[in-house]
Every structure is written in C-alpha cells, then in structure tokens.
N, C-alpha and C positions, 0 to 999 in steps of 0.2 A: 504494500500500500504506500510506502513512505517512497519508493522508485517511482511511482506513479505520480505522487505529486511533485517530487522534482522535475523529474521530467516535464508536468505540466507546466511548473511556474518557467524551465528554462525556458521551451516552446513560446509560453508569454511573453516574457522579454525578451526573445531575439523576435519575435512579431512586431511588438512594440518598438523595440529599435530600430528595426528595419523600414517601419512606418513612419517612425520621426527622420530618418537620414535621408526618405524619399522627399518626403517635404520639404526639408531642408533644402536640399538638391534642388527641387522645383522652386523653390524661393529666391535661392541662388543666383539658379537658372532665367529667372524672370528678372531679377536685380542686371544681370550683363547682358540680357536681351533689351532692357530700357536704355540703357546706360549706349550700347551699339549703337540704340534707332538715336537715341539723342546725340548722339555725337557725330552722324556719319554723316561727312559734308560730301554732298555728290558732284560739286564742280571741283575740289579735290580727287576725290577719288576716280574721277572722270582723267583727272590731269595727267593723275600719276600710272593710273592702267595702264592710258595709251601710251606713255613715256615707255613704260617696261617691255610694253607689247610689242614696241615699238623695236627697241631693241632685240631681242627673242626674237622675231619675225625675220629681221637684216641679220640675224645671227645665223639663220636656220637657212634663209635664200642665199645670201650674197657668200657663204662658205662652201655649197653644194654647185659645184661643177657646172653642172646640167641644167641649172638653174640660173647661176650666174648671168652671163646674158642677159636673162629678161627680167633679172630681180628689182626691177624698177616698176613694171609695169604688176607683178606679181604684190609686192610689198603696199604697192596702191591698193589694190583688190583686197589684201589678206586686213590690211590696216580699217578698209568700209566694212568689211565682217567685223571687225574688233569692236569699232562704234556702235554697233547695232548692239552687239555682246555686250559692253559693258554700260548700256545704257537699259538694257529690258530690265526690269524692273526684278523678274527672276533670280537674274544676276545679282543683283544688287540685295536682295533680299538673302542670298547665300553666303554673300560678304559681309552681311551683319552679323550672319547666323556663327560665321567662322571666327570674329571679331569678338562676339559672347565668350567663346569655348575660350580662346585667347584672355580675356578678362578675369575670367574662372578660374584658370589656371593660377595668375597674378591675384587678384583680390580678393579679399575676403568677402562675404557677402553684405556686413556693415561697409567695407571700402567701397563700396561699388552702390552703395545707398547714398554713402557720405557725397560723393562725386554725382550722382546724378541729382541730389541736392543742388550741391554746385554748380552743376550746370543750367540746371533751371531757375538760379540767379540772375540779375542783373548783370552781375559780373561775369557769372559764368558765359550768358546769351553774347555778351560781346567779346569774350576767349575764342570760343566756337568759330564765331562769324570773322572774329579777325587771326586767328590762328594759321589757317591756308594762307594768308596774303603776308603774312611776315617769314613763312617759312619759301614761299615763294622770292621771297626778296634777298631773306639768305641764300639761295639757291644762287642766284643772281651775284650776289656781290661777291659769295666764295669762287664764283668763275672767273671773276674780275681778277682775285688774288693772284701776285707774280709768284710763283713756285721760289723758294730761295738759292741761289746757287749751288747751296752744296748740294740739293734736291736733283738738281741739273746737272751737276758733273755724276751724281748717283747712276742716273737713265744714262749719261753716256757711258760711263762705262758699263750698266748691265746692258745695252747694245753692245757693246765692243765683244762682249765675252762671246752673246748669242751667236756672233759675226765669228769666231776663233772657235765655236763649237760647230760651224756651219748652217745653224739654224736661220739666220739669215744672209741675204747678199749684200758685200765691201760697201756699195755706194749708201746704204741706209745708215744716215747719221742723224 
C-alpha cells in the first residue's frame, strides 16, 4: 500500500511539474514572440536581406564557370526572387519566429518583459525607429575609415606570401 502511494504522489508531481515548465515555456514563448513583433523593423530587415543575399547570390554565380558569363543578367533575376522573398509576409513572419527562439535562448523571460516594456516606451518607440538609421550611418562612416598603415603593409604582405605559395599571379599587388 505504502509503494502505491508513492508512486502516486511521484506521478503527481512530475505531472504537476511538467505542467508548470509547459507554461512556463508558453509564457516564455509568448514574452520573445512580442518582444520579435515589436522590435522587427522591416525596412531594416529588408536592407540587410538583400545586402547578404546579395552577396551569397554573386558568390554562388560569378564563382561557377558556366555561369560566369551571364552572372549579371542571372544575379538581376535571382536578386527580383529575393525581393519578392523577403518581403511576403510569410517570410517575414518566420524571421520573427526565428528571432523568439534566438531571445529565448538569451533572456530570461522577466528580461524579455522588462525590454518589451521598454520598448513600448516613449523612449523605447524612438530607439526602435531610430536605431536602423544610426546603424546605417555607422555603416557609412566605418567605410569612410583609412585602414592604418600597418593594416596595409599586413595585406601586402599576406599577398606576397599567396603570390610565393602560387595561389595567386606576380602582377596582383
């Protein structure tokens, strides 16, 4: 008799625990799925797609032989699928989704309360809105920055080496 009610009470509480960690998790869950939708700026996210896609695409044509040749006129076509891609709404709804799990990982689910507090601030509403245009501008003025010399004699000589192991040709300086 006395196994049986062990047994029962463990039964109950791993039920019961297993009940509250579901919640939990769904609470969570719902805290980094707010915190996504509030935070996902889509002319950002639009900027930076096409930039990667961009790259990845000229990566993928202009390296393949057979392709070469017409990686201009391929890269135009691949890039009008990309737009269309990352602008359905689908898309975009899977990057939030990705963006939670990402969250989840990092925050606790008070941190991801606190933040979405925040952001539905005053302050927060004007981070948001001007956080893409100041990261855009660093973009911007770190291309501007002159590499310093020593950076420069760096690349020359790791060309020279490539150049002494054969991997590239003499005249590439």
């Amino acid at each position: 008799m006395n196994k049986k009610i062990v047994l029962f009470m463990c039964a109950f509480f791993f039920a019961t625990y297993t009940g509250i960690s579901l919640a939990t998790e769904k609470s969570h869950n719902q805290a980094a799925r707010e915190l996504a939708e509030l935070s996902f700026n889509e002319s950002a996210y639009h900027q930076n797609a096409m930039r990667y896609a961009l790259l990845a695409i000229k990566d993928r044509f202009e390296a393949n032989p057979k392709t070469k040749p017409y990686s201009a006129i391929i890269i135009n076509a691949a890039m009008e699928v990309m737009e269309a891609y990352i602008r359905d709404p689908e898309t975009q709804t899977k990057v939030k989704g990705i963006t939670a799990q990402l969250y989840m990982k990092e925050f606790t689910e008070t941190e991801l309360r606190e933040m979405v507090k925040f952001y539905r601030s005053k302050t927060g509403q004007k981070a948001l809105s001007k956080l893409p245009a100041i990261m855009q501008k660093q973009w911007e003025l770190e291309s501007q920055m002159e590499m310093p010399p020593k950076y420069e004699q760096m690349l020359v000589e790791k060309i020279t080496n490539l150049q002494k192991q054969g991997k590239l040709p003499e005249e590439i300086k």
